[in-house]
Structures are given as C-alpha cells and as structure tokens.
C-alpha positions as CSV (number, residue, x, y, z in Angstrom):
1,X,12.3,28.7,16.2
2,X,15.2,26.1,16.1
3,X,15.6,24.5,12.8
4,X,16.3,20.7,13.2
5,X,19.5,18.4,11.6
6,X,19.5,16.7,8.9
7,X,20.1,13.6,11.1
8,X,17.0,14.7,13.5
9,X,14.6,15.1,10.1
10,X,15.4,11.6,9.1
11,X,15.3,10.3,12.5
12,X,11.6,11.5,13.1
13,X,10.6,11.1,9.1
14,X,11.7,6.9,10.5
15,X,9.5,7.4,13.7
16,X,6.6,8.8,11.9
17,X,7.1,5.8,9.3
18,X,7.1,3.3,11.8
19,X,3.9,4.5,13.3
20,X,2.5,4.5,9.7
21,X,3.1,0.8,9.5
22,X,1.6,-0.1,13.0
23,X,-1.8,1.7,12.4
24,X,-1.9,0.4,8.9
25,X,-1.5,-3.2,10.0
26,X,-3.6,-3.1,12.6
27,X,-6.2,-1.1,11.9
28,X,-6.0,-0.2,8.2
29,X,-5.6,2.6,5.7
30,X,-8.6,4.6,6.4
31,X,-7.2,5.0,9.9
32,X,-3.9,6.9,8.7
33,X,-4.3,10.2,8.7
34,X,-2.6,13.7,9.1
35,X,-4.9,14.0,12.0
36,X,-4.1,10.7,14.0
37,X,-0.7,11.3,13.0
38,X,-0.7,14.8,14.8
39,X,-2.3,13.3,17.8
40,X,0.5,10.3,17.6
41,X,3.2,13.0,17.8
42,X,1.6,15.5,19.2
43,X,2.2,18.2,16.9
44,X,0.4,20.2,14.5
45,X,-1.0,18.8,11.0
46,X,0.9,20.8,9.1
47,X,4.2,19.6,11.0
48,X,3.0,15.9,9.5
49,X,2.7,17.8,6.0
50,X,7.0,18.8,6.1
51,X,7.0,15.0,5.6
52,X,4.3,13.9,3.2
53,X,3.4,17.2,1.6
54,X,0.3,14.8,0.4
55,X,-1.6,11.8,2.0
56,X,-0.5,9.8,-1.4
57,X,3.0,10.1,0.3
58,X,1.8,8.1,3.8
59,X,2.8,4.8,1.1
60,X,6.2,6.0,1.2
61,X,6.1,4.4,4.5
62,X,5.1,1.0,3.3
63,X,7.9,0.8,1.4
64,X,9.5,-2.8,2.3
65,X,7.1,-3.9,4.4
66,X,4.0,-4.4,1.9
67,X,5.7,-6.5,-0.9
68,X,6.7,-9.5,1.2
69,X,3.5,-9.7,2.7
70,X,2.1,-9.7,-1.0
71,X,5.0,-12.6,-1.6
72,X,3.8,-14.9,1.3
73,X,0.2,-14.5,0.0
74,X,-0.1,-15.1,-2.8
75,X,0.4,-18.0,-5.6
76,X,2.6,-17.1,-8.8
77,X,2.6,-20.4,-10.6
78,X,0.2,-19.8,-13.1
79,X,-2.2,-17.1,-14.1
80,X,-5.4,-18.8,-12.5
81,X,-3.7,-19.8,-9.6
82,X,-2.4,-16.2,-9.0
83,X,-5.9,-14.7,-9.6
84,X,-7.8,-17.5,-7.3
85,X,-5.0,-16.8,-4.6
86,X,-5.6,-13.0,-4.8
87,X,-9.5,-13.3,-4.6
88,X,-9.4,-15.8,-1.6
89,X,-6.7,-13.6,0.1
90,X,-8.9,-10.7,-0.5
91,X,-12.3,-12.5,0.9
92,X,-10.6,-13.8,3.7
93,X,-12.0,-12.0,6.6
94,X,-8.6,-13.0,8.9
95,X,-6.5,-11.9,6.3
96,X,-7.2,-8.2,6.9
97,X,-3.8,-6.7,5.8
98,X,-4.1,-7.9,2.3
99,X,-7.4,-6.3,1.8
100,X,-6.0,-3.0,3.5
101,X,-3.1,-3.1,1.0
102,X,-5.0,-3.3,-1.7
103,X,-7.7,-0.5,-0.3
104,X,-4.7,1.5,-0.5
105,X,-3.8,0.7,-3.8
106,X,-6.9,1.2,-5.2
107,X,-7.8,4.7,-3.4
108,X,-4.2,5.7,-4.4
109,X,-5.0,4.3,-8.0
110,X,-8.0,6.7,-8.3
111,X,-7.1,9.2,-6.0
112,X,-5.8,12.6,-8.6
113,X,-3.7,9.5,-10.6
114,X,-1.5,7.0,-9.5
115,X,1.5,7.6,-7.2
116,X,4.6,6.7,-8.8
117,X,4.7,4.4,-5.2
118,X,1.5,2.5,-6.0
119,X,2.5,2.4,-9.6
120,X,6.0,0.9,-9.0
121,X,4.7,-1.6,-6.5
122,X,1.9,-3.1,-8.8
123,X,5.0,-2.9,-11.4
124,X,7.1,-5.0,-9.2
125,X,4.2,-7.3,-8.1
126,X,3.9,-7.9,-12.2
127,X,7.6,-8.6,-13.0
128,X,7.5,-11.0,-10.2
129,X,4.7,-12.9,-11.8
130,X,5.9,-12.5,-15.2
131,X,9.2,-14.5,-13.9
132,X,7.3,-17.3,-13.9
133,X,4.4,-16.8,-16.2
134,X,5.3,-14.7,-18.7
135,X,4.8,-10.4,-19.5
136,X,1.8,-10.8,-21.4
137,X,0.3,-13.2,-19.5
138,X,1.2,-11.5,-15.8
139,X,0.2,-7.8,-17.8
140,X,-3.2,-9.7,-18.3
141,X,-3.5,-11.2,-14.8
142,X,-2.8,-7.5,-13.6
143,X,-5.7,-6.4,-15.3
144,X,-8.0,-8.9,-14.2
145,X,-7.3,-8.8,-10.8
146,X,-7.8,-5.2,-10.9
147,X,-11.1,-4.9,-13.1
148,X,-12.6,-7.7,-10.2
149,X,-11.7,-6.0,-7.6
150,X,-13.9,-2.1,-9.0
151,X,-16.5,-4.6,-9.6
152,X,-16.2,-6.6,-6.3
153,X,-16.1,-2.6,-4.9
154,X,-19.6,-2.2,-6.4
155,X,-21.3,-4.6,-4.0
156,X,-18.8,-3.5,-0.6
C-alpha cells in the first residue's frame, strides 16, 4: 500500500477536522463518531483512529472554533452575571451549540480524566474571567458553574 505525504496527512487530518466541526454544530457531540466519520470518508474506522487514536482527540478539532462562541455568549463582568449568563445560555433551547459544548466538556471531564484539550480550554475560559474578576473569584465561578451543571445533569 502507498504510504501518504506529510502534506496529504495534514491535508485530510484538516478535512476530517472540518467535518468534525459541521456535525458538532449542527447536530451535536453525541453525533461524532469514528463510525459516522468512516461513512463521511468512506474508509475504515481504524483509518479515522491514525488521526485521533481516541474519541477524547475528536476536541482537537474544536480547537479555535469553540472559544469564541463561548466569548459571544457569555457575560464576564462579574461573577453572578457570568454564572446567570452561563445557566440561561445553557437552558436556552435555540442556543444548542453551547449546551453541546459543554456536553462535551463534561463527557470529556469524566470520560478516563480530563483531556489536556478540555482542561486547557476550561483554563482559558477562567483566565479570561479572571481578567476582569479576579483568580479566586473566576476559580470559584468555575466551580460553581460546573458543580450546577452534574446537578442540572441529574434531572436531564
């Protein structure tokens, strides 16, 4: 078999990214998968798995597309108005990327550990905050954000 460039690996790593972004925007997290993925492309799971050795790795893709949307979302002012902006965001039933991005946060979150992805954007998202609000104050915001939404996951 014909091994492929480095040029041609990075050129269809970008495809496959691209087509990671479309499904997840419009139809979600749950709907990226090695299989769909395979179908896409028409190739063979483990051809998907040269690329993402693990489904963690599908994030990779997200990378500079999931932060801005995060930035147009939500309010960093103050603490309260960060965490009201988060939950509306989240129970907004039109607003069904933010939801999805923070699906995959959480799955990633609990899924064998956190990604070092996942981890780094919830990082950024809290040195962002803490620009305007303070570290302890945007470390605390973090945490309550994320302890409402396993509870708010309790009654999905």
């Amino acid at each position: 078999m014909a091994r492929i460039t480095a040029e041609e690996r990075r050129q269809k790593k970008e495809r496959m990214d691209e087509r990671i972004v479309k499904i997840f925007l419009n139809e979600g997290w749950s709907s990226v998968t090695y299989d769909r993925l395979a179908k896409e492309f028409n190739v063979r799971k483990s051809s998907i798995q040269a690329y993402y050795p693990n489904s963690i790795m599908f994030a990779t893709a997200l990378q500079g597309v999931v932060f801005p949307i995060l930035l147009d979302i939500l309010d960093f002012e103050t603490k309260d108005r960060f965490i009201d902006s988060w939950i509306t965001a989240y129970e907004d039933p039109n607003n069904h990327v933010f939801r999805e991005v923070i699906e995959m946060l959480l799955q990633n979150i609990l899924k064998d550990g956190t990604s070092p992805y996942s981890r780094g954007g919830v990082l950024r998202l809290k040195q962002h905050l803490a620009q305007t609000i303070g570290e302890t104050e945007a470390t605390n915001a973090i945490k309550s954000m994320f302890g409402e939404l396993v509870y708010r996951k309790m009654f999905d």
